[in-house]
Steps between C-alpha positions, in 0.01 A plus 500: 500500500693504863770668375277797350303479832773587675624728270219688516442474842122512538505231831670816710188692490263249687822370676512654873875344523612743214482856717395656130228712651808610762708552244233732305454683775908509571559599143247826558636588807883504389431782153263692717712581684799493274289755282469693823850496632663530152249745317508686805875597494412687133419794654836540602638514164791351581673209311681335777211546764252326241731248418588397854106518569398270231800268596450499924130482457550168277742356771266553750168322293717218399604481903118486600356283256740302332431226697085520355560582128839529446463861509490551145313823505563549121358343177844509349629285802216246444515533118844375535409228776244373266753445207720291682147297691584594817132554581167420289326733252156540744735611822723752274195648263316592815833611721535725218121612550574546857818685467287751259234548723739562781703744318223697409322483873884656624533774228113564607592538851782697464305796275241463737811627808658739280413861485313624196784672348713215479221257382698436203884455609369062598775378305261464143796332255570708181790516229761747580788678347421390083471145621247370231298160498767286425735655699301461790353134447881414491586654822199373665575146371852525645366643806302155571741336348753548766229478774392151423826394403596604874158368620630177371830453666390657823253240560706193331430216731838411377650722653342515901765764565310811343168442667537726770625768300264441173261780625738748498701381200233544296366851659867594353405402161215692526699812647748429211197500198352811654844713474521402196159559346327796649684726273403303209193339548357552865580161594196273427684203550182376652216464263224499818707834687443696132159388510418634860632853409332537202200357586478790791657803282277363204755570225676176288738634309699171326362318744550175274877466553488521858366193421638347229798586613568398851258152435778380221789601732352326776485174332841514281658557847371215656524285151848615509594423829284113496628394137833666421672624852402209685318454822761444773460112645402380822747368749469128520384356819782307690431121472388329766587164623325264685610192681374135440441318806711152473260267481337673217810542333574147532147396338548712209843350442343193484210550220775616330738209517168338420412689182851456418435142465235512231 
């Protein structure tokens, strides 16, 4: 019963020592603003400016409020997290409510800035250029597939090294999935940033695989990297030694001698 206590997670939501409510509110604030910042680029129309968006405005999220959440500020990310138990059902099922919420409120605000004739350029995802259902659940599984996997072995505690740079690192994965599937599927990648968009626009066209899709990539990625890559280890602590004051020594010595006797 412990163990599915703590799988589960409930104690976090009356424990004050857990930051969840901080982390909720983290959670929103990172995809509002990454449906700001990255939706905002569409109207540009321009593959490498969207990409580089999507990927600098992750970087900077993670940056701010990694430390709080973990910056997750995707389901597929916590989808993938949750697979692999590194945090409990409760916390992830309502990060992924708060990432939702805070996608929409960003795509919101950003139609609400943008002139009326550009209303519809917020970065709504879509299939492109014949890509067809399956098509595009693959390349939105591989596009969180290669995120998480990242996600994973930036923030190794193995490997101490790549913290500092982890924010960026995975910004580049992000930059690298969105080069690769605007053309083909508008780049979901990000089952909460899809939502925002076409919650605002008000058009769901396929909408299930930008689901589907990146929610199984997440978690093969991070299944993959736990179970079959290997999580780098630790460094051991150096040993440390202690000295025995003599007299001590010398009465240990001698309840040995004496159970040596028996």
């Amino acid at each position: 019963m412990a163990s599915l206590r703590n799988i589960l997670g409930a104690q976090e939501l009356t424990d004050k020592k857990s930051n969840l409510y901080r982390a909720l509110v983290a959670e929103f604030l990172g995809t509002m603003l990454l449906n700001f910042f990255g939706c905002g680029s569409a109207i540009t129309g321009d593959t490498l400016a969207i990409s580089f968006s999507f990927g600098l405005t992750v970087a900077a999220v993670i940056q701010a409020i990694g430390h709080v959440s973990g910056g997750h500020v995707n389901p597929a990310v916590t989808f993938g997290m949750l697979a692999i138990g590194k945090i409990p059902v409760i916390r992830g099922l309502l990060y992924v409510i708060s990432q939702c919420c805070g996608a929409i409120a960003g795509s919101a605000v950003l139609r609400a800035l943008t002139s009326p004739e550009k209303e519809m350029v917020l970065g709504a995802v879509a299939l492109k250029n014949g890509t067809d259902g399956a098509k595009g659940m693959g390349v939105e599984f591989f596009l969180a597939f290669i995120l998480v996997l990242v996600v994973c072995g930036a923030c190794d505690p193995g490997k101490p090294e790549a913290k500092p740079l982890a924010p960026l690192i995975i910004g580049l994965a992000v930059t690298v999935g969105h080069i690769v599937g605007i053309e083909r599927t508008s780049t979901g990648m990000n089952p909460a940033r899809a939502l925002g968009s076409a919650v605002v626009v008000g058009e769901f066209p396929d909408h299930w695989l930008y689901w589907v899709g990146p929610i199984l990539g997440g978690a093969a990625g991070a299944l993959i990297y736990t179970h079959v890559i290997g999580a780098a280890k630790e460094p051991e602590l150096p040993r440390s030694y202690t000295t025995v004051a003599t007299e001590e020594k010398e009465r240990f010595e001698y309840i040995d001698s004496g159970r040596g006797g028996l």
